[in-house]
C-alpha positions as CSV (number, residue, x, y, z in Angstrom):
1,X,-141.1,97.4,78.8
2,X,-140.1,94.2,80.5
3,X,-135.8,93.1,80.1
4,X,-136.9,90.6,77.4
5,X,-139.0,93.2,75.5
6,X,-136.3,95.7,75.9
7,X,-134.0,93.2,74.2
8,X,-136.5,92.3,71.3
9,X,-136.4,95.8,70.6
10,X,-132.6,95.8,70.3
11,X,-132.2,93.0,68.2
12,X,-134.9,94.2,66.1
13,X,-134.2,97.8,65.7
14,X,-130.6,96.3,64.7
15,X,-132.0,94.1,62.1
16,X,-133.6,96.9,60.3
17,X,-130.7,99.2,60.5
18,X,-128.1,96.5,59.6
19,X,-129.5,93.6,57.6
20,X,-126.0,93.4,56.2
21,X,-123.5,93.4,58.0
22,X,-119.8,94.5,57.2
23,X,-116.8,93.6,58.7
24,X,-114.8,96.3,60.3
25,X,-111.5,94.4,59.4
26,X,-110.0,94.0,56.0
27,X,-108.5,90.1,56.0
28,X,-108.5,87.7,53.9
29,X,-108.8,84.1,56.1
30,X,-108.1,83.7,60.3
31,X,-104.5,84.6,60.3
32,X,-104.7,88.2,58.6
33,X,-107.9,88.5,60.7
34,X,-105.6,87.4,64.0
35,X,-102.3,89.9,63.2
36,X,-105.5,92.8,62.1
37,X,-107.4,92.3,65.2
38,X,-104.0,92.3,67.1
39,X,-103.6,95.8,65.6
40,X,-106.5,97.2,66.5
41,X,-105.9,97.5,70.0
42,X,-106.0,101.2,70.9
43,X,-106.0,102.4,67.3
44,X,-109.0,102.4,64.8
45,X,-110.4,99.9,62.2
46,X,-109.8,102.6,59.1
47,X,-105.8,103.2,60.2
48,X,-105.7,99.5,60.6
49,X,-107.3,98.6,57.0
50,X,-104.9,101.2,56.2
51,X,-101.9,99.8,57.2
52,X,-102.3,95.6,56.9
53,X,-102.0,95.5,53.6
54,X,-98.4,97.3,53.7
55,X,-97.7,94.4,55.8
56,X,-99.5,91.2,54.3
57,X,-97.6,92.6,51.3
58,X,-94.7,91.6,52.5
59,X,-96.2,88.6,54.7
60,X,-99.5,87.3,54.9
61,X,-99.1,84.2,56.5
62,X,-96.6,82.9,59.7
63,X,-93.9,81.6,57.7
64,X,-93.4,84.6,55.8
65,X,-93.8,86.6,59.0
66,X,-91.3,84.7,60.9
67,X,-88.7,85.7,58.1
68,X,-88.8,89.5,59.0
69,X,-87.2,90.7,62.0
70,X,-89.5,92.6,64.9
71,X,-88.2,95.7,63.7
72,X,-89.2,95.5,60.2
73,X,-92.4,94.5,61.2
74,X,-92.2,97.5,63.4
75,X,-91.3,100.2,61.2
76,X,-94.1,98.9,59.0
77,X,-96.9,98.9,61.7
78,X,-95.7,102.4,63.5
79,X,-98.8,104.0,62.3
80,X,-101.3,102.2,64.5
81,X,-99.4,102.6,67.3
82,X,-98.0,100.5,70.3
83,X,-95.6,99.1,67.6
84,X,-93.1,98.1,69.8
85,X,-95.0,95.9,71.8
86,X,-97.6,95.1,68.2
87,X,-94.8,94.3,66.7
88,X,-93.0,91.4,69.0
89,X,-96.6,89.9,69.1
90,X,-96.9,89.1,65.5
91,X,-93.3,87.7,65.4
92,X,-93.8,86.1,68.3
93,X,-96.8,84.2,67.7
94,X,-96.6,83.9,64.4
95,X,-93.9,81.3,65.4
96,X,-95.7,79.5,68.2
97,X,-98.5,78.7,65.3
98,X,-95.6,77.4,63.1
99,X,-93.8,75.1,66.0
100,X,-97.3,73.8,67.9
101,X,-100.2,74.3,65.4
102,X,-98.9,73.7,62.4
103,X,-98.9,77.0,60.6
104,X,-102.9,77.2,61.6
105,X,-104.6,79.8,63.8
106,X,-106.3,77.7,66.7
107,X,-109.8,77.5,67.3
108,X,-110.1,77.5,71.4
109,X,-109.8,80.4,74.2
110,X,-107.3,78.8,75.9
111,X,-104.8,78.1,72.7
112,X,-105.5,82.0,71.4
113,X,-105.0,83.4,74.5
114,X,-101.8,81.4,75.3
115,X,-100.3,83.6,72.2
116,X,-98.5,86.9,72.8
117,X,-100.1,89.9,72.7
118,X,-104.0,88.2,72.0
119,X,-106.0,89.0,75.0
120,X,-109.6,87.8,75.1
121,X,-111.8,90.2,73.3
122,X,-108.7,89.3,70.8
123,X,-109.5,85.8,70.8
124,X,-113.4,86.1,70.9
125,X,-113.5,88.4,67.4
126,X,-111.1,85.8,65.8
127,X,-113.7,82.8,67.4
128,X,-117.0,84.8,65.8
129,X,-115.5,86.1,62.7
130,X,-113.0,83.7,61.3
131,X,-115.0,80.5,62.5
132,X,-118.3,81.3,63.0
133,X,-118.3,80.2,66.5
134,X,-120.5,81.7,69.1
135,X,-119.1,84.6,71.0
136,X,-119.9,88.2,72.1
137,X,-116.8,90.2,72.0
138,X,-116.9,93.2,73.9
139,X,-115.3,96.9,72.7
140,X,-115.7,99.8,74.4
141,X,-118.7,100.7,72.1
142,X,-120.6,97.7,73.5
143,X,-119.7,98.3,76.8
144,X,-121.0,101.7,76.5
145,X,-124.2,100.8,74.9
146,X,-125.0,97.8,76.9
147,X,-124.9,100.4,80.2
148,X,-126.5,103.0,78.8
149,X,-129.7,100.7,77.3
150,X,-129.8,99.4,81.5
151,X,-128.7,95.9,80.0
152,X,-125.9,95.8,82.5
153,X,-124.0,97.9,85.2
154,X,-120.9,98.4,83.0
155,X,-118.8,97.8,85.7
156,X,-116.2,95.8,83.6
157,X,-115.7,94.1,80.1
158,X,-116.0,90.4,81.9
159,X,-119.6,91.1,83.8
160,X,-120.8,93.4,80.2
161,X,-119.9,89.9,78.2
162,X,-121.7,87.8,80.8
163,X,-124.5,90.2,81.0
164,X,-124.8,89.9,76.6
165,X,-124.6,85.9,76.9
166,X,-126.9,85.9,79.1
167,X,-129.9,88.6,77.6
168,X,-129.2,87.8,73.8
169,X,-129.8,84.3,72.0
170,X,-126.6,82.4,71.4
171,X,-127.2,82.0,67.6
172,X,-127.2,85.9,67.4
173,X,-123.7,86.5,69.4
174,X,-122.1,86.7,66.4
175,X,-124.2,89.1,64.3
176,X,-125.6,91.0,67.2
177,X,-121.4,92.3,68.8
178,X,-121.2,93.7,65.4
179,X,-124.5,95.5,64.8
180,X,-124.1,97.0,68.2
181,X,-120.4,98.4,67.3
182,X,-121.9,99.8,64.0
183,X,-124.9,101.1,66.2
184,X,-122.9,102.6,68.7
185,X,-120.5,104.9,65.9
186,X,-123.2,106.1,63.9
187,X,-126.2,107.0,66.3
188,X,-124.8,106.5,70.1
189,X,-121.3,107.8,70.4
190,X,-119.0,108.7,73.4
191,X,-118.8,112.1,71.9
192,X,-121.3,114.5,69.4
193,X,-124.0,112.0,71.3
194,X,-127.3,113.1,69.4
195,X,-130.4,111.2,71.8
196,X,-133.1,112.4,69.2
197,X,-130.7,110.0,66.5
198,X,-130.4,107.2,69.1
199,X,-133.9,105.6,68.8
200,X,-132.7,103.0,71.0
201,X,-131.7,104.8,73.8
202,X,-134.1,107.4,73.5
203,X,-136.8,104.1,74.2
204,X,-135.4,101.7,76.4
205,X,-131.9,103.7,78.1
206,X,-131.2,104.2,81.5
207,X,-132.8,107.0,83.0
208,X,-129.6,108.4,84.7
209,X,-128.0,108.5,81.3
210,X,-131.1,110.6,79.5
211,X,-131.1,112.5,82.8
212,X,-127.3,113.8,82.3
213,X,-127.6,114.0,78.7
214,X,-130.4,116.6,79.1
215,X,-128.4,118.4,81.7
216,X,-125.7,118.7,79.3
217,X,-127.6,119.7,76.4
218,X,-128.9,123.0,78.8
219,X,-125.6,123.7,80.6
């Protein structure tokens, strides 16, 4: 298979598996989806759906947020984990979007970014998912998958983004990030990795990959 037949056969093996596709994070509109996404970090998606709505409860916008103090926020958030640091992030940019966007979550790289605790991936997920504009957000899933179907060295989460943007059509970014994610906890995991359930990798995947997963399988 050529590289651009190898990434029809992604995006199509994807469109049969997933023709809908569900959102990971509970949220209601770009500011629950900002503070969920900002929770995520290090934790998972079912401890994080798990735990927002203890907290938009309470505050489910940045004015309300802003009215309780880091360590209530904390003591609420603890479960996910990396509360301290969680925590001061949502206070702290919940006020920065009260005193220079007026209340609103923005809609660039640069403004996200500039807020505490929202790295890029951060930003990009809030970009795709809340507005609908084009981006590839990479999680470790993706980076995973995208080196072990040879679609890029996996080096790092900057040259794995570049490497997506640059093999998949813009206009699928957005559909395609999530797919993969879904893709890669159901039939290519890091761990209980079943290759015969991976039809993906079985077909295209790198052939060091296969190689070690065979050797494991014998050893």
């Amino acid at each position: 298979m050529t590289k651009q037949e190898k990434v029809e056969f992604v995006i199509n093996t994807l469109n049969d598996l997933y023709p809908e596709i569900p959102i990971p994070l509970d949220h209601k509109d770009p500011y629950t989806l900002l503070i969920a996404v900002l929770m995520s970090a290090q934790s998972t998606d079912v401890r994080v759906n798990q735990i927002t709505p203890l907290l938009f409860e309470k505050a489910d916008n940045p004015y309300d947020m802003v009215k309780l103090t880091v360590d209530e926020i904390r003591d609420i958030i603890r479960p996910v984990g990396l509360s301290p640091m969680k925590s001061k992030g949502i206070h702290g940019l919940s006020q920065i979007l009260i005193d220079k966007h007026n209340g609103e979550v923005p809609r660039t790289y640069e403004a996200l970014e500039a807020l505490p605790a929202v790295g890029h991936k951060t930003a990009a997920v809030v970009l795709s998912q809340a507005f609908g504009i084009p981006a590839f957000p990479v999680d470790t899933h993706i980076q995973r998958l995208m080196y072990r179907w040879n679609l890029s060295n996996g080096k790092n989460v900057v040259q794995t983004e570049k490497d997506a943007k640059r093999l998949f059509p813009e206009a699928l970014w957005n559909d395609l990030h999530l797919q993969i994610i879904w893709y890669g906890r159901q039939y290519s995991p890091a761990r209980g990795w079943d290759l015969d359930k991976d039809i993906i990798t079985k077909t295209i995947g790198r052939k060091s990959e296969i190689e070690k997963y065979y050797k494991t399988k014998k050893s």
